[in-house]
C-alpha positions as CSV (number, residue, x, y, z in Angstrom):
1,X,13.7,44.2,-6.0
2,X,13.2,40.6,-7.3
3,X,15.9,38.4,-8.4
4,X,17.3,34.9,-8.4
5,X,20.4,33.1,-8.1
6,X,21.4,29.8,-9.0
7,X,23.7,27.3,-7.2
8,X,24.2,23.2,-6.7
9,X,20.7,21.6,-5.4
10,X,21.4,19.2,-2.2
11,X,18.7,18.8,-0.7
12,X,14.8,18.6,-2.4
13,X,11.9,20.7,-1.4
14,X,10.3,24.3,-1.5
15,X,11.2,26.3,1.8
16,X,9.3,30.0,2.0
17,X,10.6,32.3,4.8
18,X,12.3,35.0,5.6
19,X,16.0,35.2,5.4
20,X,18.2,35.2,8.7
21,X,21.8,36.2,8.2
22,X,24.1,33.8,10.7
23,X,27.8,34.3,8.7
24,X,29.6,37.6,7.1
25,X,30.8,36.7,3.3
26,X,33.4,39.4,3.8
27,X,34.4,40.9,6.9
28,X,34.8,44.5,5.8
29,X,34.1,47.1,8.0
30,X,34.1,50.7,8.5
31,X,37.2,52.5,9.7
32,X,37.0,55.4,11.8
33,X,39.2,58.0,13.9
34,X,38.6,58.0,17.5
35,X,39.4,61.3,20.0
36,X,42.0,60.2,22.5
37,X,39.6,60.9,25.2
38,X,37.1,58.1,23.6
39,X,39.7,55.3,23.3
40,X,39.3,53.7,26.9
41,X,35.4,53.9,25.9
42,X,35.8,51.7,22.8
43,X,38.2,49.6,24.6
44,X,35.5,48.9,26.8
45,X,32.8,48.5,24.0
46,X,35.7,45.9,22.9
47,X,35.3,44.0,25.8
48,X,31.9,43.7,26.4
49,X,31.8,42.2,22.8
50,X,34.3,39.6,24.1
51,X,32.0,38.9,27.3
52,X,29.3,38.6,24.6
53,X,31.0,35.9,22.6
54,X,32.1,33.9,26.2
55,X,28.5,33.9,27.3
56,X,27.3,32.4,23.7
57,X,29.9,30.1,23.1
58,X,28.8,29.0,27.2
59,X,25.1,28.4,25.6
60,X,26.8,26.5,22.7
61,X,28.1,24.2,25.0
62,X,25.3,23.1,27.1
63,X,23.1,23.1,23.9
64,X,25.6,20.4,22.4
65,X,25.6,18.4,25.6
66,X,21.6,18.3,25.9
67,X,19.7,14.7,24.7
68,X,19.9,14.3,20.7
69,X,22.6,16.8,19.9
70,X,26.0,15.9,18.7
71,X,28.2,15.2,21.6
72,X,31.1,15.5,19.3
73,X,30.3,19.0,18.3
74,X,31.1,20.1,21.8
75,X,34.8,19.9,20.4
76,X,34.5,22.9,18.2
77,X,33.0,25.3,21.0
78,X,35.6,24.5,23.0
79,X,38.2,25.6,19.7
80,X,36.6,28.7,19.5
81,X,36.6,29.2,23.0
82,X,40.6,28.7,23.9
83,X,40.6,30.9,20.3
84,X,38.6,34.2,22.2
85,X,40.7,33.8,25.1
86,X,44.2,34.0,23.3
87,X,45.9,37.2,23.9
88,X,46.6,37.5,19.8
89,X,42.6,37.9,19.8
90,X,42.0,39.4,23.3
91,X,44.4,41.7,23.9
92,X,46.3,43.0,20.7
93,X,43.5,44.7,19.3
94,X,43.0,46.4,22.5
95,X,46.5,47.3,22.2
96,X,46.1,48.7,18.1
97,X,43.0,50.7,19.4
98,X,45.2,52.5,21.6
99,X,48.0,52.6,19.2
100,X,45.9,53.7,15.9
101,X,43.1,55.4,17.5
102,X,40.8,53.3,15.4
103,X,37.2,52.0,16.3
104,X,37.2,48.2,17.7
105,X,36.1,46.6,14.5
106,X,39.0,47.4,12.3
107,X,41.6,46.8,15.0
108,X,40.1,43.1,14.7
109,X,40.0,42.6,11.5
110,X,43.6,44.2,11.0
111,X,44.4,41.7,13.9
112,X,42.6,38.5,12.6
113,X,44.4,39.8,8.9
114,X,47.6,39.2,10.3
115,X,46.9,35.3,12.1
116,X,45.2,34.5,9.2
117,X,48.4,35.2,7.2
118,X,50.6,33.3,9.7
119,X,48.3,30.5,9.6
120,X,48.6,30.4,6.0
121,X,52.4,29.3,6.4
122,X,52.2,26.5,8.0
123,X,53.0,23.4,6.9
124,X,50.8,21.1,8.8
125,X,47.3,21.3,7.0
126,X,45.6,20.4,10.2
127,X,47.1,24.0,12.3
128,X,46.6,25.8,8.9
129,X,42.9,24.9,8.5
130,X,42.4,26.6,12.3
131,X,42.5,30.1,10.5
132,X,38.7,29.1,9.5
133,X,38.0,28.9,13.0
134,X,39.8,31.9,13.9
135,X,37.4,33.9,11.4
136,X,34.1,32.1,12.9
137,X,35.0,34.1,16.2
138,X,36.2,37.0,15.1
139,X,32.9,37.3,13.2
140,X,30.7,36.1,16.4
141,X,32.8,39.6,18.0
142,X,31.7,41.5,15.2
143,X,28.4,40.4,15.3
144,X,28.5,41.7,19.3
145,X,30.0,44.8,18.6
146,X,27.6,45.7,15.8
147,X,24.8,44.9,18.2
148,X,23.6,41.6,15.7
149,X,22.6,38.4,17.9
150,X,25.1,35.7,16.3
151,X,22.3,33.0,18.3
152,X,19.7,32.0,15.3
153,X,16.5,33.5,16.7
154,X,13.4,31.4,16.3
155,X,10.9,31.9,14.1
156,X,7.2,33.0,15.0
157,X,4.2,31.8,14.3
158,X,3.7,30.2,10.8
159,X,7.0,31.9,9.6
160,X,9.9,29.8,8.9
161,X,13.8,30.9,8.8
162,X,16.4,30.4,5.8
163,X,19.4,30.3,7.4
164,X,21.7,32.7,5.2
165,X,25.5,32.0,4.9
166,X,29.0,32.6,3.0
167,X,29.5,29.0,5.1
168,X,28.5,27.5,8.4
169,X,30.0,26.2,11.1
170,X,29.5,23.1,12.7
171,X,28.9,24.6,15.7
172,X,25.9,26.7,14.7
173,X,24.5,23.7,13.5
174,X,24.3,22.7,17.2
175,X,21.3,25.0,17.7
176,X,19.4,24.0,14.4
177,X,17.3,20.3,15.4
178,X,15.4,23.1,18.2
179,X,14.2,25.9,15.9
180,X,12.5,26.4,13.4
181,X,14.7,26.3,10.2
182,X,13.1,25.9,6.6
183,X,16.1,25.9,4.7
184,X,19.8,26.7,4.1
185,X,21.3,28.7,1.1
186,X,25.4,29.3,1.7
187,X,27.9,31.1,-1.2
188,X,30.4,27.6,-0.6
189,X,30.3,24.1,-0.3
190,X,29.4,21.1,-2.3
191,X,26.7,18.3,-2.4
192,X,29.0,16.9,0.3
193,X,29.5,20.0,2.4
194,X,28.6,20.0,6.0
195,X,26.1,22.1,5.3
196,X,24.0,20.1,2.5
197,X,25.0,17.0,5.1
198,X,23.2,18.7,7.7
199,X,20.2,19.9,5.7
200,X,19.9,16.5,4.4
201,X,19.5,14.9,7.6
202,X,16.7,17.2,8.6
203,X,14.6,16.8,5.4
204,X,14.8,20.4,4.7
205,X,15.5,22.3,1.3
206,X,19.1,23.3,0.9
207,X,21.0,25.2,-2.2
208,X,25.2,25.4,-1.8
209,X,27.7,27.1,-3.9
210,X,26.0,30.6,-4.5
211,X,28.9,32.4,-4.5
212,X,27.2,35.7,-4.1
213,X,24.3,35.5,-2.4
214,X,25.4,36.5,1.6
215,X,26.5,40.0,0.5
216,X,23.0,40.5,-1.9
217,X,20.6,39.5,1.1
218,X,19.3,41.2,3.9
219,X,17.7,40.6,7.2
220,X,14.1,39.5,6.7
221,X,13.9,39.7,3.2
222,X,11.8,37.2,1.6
223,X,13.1,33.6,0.1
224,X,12.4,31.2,-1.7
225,X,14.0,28.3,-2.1
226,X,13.7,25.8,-4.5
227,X,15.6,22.9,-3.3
228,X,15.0,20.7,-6.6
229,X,16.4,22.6,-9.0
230,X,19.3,24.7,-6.9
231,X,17.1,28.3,-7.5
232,X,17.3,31.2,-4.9
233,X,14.4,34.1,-5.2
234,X,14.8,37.0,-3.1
235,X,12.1,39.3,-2.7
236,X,9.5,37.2,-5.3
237,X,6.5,39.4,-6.7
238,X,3.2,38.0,-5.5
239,X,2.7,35.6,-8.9
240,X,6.0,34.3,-8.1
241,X,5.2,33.7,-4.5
242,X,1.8,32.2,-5.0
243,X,3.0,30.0,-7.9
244,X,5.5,28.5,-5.4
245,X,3.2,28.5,-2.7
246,X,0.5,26.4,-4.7
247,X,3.8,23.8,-5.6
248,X,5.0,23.5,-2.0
249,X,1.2,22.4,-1.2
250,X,1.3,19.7,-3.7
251,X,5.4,18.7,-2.5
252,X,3.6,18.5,1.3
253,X,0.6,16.4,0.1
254,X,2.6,14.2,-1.8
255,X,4.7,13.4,0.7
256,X,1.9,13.1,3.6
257,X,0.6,10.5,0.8
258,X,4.3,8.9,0.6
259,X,4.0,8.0,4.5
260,X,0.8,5.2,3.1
261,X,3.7,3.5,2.2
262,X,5.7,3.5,5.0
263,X,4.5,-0.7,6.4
264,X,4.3,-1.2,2.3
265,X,6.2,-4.3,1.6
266,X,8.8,-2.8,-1.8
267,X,7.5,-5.1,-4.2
268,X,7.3,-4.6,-7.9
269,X,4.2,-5.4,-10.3
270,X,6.0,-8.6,-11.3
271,X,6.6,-9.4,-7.9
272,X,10.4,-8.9,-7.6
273,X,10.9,-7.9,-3.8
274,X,13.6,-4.9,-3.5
275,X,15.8,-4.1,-0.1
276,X,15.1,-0.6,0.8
277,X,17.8,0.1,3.4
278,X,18.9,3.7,5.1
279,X,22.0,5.2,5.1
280,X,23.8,6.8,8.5
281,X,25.9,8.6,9.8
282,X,25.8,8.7,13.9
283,X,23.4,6.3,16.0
284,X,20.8,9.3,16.7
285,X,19.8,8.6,12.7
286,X,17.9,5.6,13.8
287,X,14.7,7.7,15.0
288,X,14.5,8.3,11.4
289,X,15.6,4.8,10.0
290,X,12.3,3.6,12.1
291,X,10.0,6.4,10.9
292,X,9.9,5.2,7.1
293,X,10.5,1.4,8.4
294,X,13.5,0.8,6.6
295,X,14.9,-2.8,5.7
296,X,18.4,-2.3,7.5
297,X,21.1,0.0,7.2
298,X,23.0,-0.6,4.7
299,X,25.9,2.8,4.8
300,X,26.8,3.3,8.3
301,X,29.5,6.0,7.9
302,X,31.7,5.3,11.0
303,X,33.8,8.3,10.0
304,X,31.5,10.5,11.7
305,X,32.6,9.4,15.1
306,X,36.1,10.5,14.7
307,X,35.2,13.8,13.5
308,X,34.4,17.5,14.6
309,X,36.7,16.2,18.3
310,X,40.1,16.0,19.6
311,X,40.9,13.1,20.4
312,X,40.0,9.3,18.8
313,X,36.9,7.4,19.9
314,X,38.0,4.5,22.0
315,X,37.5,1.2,21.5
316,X,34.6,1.0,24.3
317,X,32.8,4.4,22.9
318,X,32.5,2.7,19.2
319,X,31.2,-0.4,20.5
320,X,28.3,1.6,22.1
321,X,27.5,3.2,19.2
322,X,27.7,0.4,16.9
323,X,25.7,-1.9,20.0
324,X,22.8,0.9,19.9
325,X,22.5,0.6,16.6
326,X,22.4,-3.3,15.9
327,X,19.9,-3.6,19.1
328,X,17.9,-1.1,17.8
329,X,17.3,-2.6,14.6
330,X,16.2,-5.9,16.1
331,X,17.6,-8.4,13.8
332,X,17.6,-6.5,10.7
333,X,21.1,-6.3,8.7
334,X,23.4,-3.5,9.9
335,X,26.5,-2.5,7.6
336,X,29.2,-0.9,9.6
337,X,31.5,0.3,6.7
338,X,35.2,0.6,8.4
339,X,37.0,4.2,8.8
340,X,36.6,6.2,5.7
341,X,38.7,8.9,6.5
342,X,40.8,11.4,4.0
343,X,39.9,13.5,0.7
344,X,37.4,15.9,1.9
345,X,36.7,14.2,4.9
346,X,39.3,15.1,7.8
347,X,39.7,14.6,11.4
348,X,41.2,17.0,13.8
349,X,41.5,13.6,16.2
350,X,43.9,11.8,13.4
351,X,45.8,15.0,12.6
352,X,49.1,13.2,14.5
353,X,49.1,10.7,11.8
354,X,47.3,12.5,8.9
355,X,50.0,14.0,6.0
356,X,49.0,16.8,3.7
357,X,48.6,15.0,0.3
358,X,48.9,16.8,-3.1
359,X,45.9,15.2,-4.2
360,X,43.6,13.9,-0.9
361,X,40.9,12.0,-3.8
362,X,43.7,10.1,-4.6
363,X,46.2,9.5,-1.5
364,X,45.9,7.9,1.5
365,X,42.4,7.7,2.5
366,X,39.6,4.6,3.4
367,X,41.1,1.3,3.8
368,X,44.2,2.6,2.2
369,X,44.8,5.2,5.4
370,X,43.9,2.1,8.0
371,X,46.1,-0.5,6.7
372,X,49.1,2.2,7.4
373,X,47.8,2.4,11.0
374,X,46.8,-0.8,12.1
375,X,46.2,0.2,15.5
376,X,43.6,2.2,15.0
377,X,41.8,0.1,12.6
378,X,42.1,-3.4,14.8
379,X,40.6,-1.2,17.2
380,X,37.4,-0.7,15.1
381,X,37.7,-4.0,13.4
382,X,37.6,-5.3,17.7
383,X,34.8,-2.4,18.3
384,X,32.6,-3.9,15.8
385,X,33.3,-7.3,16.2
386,X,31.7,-7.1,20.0
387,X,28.7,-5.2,18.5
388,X,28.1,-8.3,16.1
389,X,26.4,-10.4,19.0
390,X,24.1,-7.8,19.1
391,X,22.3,-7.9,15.8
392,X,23.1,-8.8,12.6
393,X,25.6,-6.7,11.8
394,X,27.6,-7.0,8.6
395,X,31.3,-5.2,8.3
396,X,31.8,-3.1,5.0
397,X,35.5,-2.3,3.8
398,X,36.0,1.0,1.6
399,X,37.9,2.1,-1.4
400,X,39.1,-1.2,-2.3
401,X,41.0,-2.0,-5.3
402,X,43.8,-4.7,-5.4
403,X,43.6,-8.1,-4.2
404,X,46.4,-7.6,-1.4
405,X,43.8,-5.1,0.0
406,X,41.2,-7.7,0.8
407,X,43.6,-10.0,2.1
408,X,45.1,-7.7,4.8
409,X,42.3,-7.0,5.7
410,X,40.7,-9.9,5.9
411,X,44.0,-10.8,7.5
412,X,43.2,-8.0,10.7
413,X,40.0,-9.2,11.1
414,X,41.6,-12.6,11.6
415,X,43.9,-11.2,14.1
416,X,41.2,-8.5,16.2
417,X,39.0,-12.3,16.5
418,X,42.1,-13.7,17.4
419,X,42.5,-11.3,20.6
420,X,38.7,-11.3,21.3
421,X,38.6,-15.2,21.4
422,X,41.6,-15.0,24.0
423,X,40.1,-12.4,26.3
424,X,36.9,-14.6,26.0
425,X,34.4,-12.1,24.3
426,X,31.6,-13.2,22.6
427,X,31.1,-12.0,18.6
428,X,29.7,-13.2,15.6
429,X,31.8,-15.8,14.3
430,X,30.1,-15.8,10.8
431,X,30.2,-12.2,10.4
432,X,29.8,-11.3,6.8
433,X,32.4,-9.0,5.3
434,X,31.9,-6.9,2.4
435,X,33.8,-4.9,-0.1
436,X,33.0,-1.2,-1.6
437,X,33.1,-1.0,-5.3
438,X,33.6,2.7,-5.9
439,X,37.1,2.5,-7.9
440,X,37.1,2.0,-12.2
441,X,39.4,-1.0,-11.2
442,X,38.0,-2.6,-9.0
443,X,34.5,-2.9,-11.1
444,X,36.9,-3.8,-14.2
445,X,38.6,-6.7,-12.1
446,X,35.8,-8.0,-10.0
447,X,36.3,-12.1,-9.9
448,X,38.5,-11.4,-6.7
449,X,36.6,-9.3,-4.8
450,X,33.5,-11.9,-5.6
451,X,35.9,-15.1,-4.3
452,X,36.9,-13.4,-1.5
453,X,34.3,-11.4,-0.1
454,X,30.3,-11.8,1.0
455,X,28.7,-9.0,-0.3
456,X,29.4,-5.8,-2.4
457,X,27.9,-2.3,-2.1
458,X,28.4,0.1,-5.1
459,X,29.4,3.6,-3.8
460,X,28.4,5.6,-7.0
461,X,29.6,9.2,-5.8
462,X,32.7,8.2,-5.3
463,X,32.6,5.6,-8.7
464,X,31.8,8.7,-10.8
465,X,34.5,11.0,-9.4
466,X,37.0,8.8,-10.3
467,X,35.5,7.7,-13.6
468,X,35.1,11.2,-14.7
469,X,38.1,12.6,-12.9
470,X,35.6,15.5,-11.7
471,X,36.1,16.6,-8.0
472,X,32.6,15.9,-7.0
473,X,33.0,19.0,-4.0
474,X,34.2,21.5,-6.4
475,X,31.5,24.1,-7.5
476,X,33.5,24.9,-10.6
477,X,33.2,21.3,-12.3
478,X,30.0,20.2,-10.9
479,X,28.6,20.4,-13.7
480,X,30.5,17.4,-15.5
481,X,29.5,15.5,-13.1
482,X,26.9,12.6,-14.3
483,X,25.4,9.6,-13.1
484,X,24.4,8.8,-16.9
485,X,27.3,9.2,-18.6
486,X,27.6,5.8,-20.7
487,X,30.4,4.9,-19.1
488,X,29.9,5.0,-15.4
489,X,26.5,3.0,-16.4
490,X,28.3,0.5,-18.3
491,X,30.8,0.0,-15.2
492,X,27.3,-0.1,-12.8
493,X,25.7,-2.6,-15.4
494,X,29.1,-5.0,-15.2
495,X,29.2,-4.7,-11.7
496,X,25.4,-6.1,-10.6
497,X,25.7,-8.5,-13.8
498,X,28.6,-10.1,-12.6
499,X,27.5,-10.2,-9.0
500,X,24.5,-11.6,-9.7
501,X,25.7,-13.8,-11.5
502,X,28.2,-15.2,-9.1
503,X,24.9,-14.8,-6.9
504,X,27.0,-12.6,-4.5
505,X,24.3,-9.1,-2.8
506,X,25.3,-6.5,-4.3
507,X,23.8,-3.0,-3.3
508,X,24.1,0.9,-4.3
509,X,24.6,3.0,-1.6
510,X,25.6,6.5,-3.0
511,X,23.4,9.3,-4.2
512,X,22.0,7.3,-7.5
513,X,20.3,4.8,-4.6
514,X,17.9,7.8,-3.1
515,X,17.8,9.6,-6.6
516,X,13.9,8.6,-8.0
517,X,14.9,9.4,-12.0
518,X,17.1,6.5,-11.1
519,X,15.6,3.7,-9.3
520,X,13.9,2.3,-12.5
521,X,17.2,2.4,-14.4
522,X,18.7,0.0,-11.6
523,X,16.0,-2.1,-11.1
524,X,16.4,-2.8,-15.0
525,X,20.1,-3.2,-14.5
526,X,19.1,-6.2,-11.8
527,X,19.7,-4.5,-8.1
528,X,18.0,-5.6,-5.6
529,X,19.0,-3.8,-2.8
530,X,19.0,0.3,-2.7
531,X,20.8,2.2,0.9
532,X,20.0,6.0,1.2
533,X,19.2,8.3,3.4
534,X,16.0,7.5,5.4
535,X,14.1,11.2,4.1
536,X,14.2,9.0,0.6
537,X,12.7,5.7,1.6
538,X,9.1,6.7,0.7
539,X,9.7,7.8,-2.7
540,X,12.2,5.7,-3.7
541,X,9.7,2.5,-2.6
542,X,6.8,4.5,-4.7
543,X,8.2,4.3,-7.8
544,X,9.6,0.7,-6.8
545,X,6.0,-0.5,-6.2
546,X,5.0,1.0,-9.9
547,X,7.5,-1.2,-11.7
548,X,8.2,-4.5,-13.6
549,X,11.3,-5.4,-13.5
550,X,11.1,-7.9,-16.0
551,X,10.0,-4.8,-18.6
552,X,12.8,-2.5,-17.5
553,X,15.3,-5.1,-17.8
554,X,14.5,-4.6,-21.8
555,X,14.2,-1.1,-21.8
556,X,17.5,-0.9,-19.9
557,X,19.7,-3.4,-22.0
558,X,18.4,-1.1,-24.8
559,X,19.8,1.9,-23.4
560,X,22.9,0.6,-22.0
561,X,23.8,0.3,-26.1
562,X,23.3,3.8,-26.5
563,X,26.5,6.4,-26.2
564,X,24.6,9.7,-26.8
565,X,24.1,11.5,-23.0
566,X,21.3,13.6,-24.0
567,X,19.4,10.5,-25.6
568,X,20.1,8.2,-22.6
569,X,18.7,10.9,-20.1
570,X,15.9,11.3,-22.4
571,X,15.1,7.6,-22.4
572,X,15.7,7.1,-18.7
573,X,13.7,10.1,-17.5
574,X,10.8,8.2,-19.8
575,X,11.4,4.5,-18.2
């Protein structure tokens, strides 16, 4: 039977495959009465699954530590496995078999029921997440006892996968660079989910926040995804299917088109050169930074070194990764932004100094979080310091918003030279710091940052979250959340006026950047240097190479007087 579902579009494209089921949405099972004399044969069957689990969880782990993979990721096999091992897992449903007389499955979920509950009582938000994790492996046993290979299989022939999930873990997503995956659809998560994250990075369509869809979807049923508008088909009738068939043709050929551009200098008509620069988040992104022949990187999102592990990246480890990075882009600018940790972005390596927050979006977090631990901030501040000789690398400094900010900052990067010029290492003595604009106050109080500070980047997701007061990761208010609401484009307009006035670069780095309906509206607003992910490059410099600035610049100021949403999106999706 044919019928769609709808959920948040994070990632562009049309995937067609067949639909491979890698997560339960609920972990209900049957419940059954065993004879006494079959117990010590289902507490064998129980074991076996166990043996299962060890020997794919052993897979996992040389998978995460082969060339190109994730060596952080490695962290979370190793959770899972010291989970399957525990006696709470191993043994007590052994025990409640024996006890109950009840088939292997329900013992464990009646077990994993009752640590889950425990787990929900803990204070400390870091041990109280781990019930997540103690799930994942009770549904990899599951999986084994019900005779279902948890290991995504790989595709054949022509045929492409969509992974199906109620969520993924970051472990699965070990295995997913080596097969063949066309796209993702999950019941949770946000546009800034791991998942959308992930299928971001590979290029590959991707709806989120389905709600329903793992319990609706079989094994092998046909998908299609349409990545663009956040639609799910299952089971499409042949018009269907060949309708989307015919659009994913003309998707592939435009893009084959798009890679013309790639050595394309981003000029305008008028001649008004823009900066196209790429967004990352670990040093294996460069291989794609190179591919579309980006102008720099202008988001590197350190953050993702100290996540998915146990323990912090030292000082030595950061350097190497911020040293590949600036080497491999052979001169071009490289913007380190500085620990953005907190909100929905957490670290199981921090969780010693992390608190639980009543409101993460709104606590502790970015530079806010590093200034209360100096010590692990002078050690990135030192990290990327040596990386400076190495390139030209810039540093970036989150989530700023009062003047006393900048200067203690500015005050530890006196301090981490300081140390560096007495142990005689070299840096870049002229290294250019920068400030995010992503907070309503700062872009309404901007003359300090400008005095004090290099360069700016405007880090829109975060600008309109806090403009609008919408969670930008909750599915239930996603909705409200809009990059053309008059008054997150009158505090975007302020901000690149004033900068360029005070002829200070100022960039956009968040989601508007590698969003095409947008890059005419900013051009017209004067910005001159665009940072997003390196899959949008191409089409962002297409529709830079089809403008005139000076024409936009009209059209623009016109719409920036407007107050009616519906009329500005209908002007702006005419620019």
């Amino acid at each position: 039977m044919t019928f769609s579902l709808h959920g948040l579009a994070v990632s562009s494209g049309i995937a067609i495959g067949r639909a491979h089921l890698v997560s339960h949405a609920t972990l209900e099972v049957a419940h059954y009465q065993l004879r006494e004399r079959d117990i010590p044969r289902e507490v064998e069957r129980f074991e076996q699954a166990l043996a299962t689990v060890k020997a794919e969880l052993g897979a996992l782990r040389k998978d995460s530590a082969a060339p190109g993979s994730p060596s952080e990721l490695s962290a979370f096999v190793d959770i899972h496995a010291m989970i399957l091992d525990d006696p709470l897992l191993a043994e007590v449903p052994k025990e409640l078999i024996g006890a109950r007389r009840c088939n292997a499955e329900w013992a464990l979920v009646q077990q994993m029921e009752e640590l889950v509950a425990q787990f929900d009582e803990i204070d400390d938000s870091y041990l109280r997440e781990r019930k997540h994790d103690v799930v994942q492996v009770v549904e990899r046993i599951l999986k084994a006892l019900m005779g279902k290979q948890r290991k995504l299989r790989r595709a054949g022939g022509d045929e492409h996968l969509i992974v199906v999930a109620h969520d993924l873990s970051p472990a699965d997503t070990i295995q997913f660079k080596s097969l063949k995956i066309g796209g993702f659809v999950t019941d949770l998560g946000g546009a800034t989910s791991h998942t959308a994250i992930v299928a971001r990075s590979l290029a590959i369509p991707a709806v989120v926040g389905l709600h329903h869809a793992r319990p609706l979807i079989h094994e092998d049923d046909l998908l299609i995804v349409d990545g663009a508008r956040g639609v799910l088909i299952v089971e499409p009738d042949a018009r269907v299917l060949q309708e989307y068939r015919l659009r994913k043709s003309e998707l592939e050929l435009e893009r084959s088109k798009l890679k013309r551009l790639k050595s394309a200098r981003a000029v305008t008509l008028d001649g008004v050169e823009i900066s196209l620069q790429a967004n990352i988040e670990l040093p294996q992104d460069i291989v794609q930074v190179k591919e579309v022949e980006a102008a720099g990187i202008g988001l590197f999102r350190t953050e993702y070194l100290f996540m998915n592990r146990e323990t912090l990246p030292s000082e030595n480890e950061q350097f190497e990764a911020y040293r590949s990075v600036a080497k491999a882009m052979a001169g071009k600018p490289v913007t380190i932004r500085t620990l953005d940790i907190g909100a929905d972005k957490t670290s199981q390596a921090l969780r010693g100094t992390e608190r639980q927050a009543p409101n993460p979006a709104l606590g502790l977090r970015a530079i806010r979080y590093c200034l209360a631990e100096p010590q692990i901030f002078l050690t990135q501040l030192r990290a990327i310091l040596r990386a400076s000789q190495y390139g030209k690398v810039r540093l970036l400094v989150p989530m700023l918003a009062h003047v006393k900010e900048i200067e203690q900052t500015l005050m530890m990067i006196w301090l981490a030279k300081e140390q560096l010029r007495v142990e005689k290492v070299k840096f870049d003595e002229g290294i250019e710091v920068g400030g995010m604009i992503e907070i309503p106050a700062a872009a309404l109080a901007l003359t300090p940052f400008l005095k004090r500070l290099h360069f700016l980047s405007i880090g829109t997701n975060d600008l309109i979250q806090y403009t609008l007061a919408i969670d930008r990761t909750d599915e239930a208010v996603a909705h409200l959340y809009d990059p053309l609401h008059p008054a997150v484009l009158k505090l975007l307009a302020q901000t690149i006026q004033a900068a360029n006035r005070a002829e200070t670069p100022v960039a956009v780095c968040g989601e508007m950047a590698g969003d095409p309906l947008m890059t005419r509206l900013l051009i017209g607003m004067g910005l001159r240097q665009f940072s997003m992910h390196p899959s949008q490059v191409l089409e962002v410099k297409h529709h830079v190479v089809m403008a005139d600035a000076e024409q936009l610049a009209l059209k623009v100021g016109r719409i920036l007087r407007l107050e009616e949403p519906d009329k500005i999106r209908e002007l702006v999706e005419r620019l």
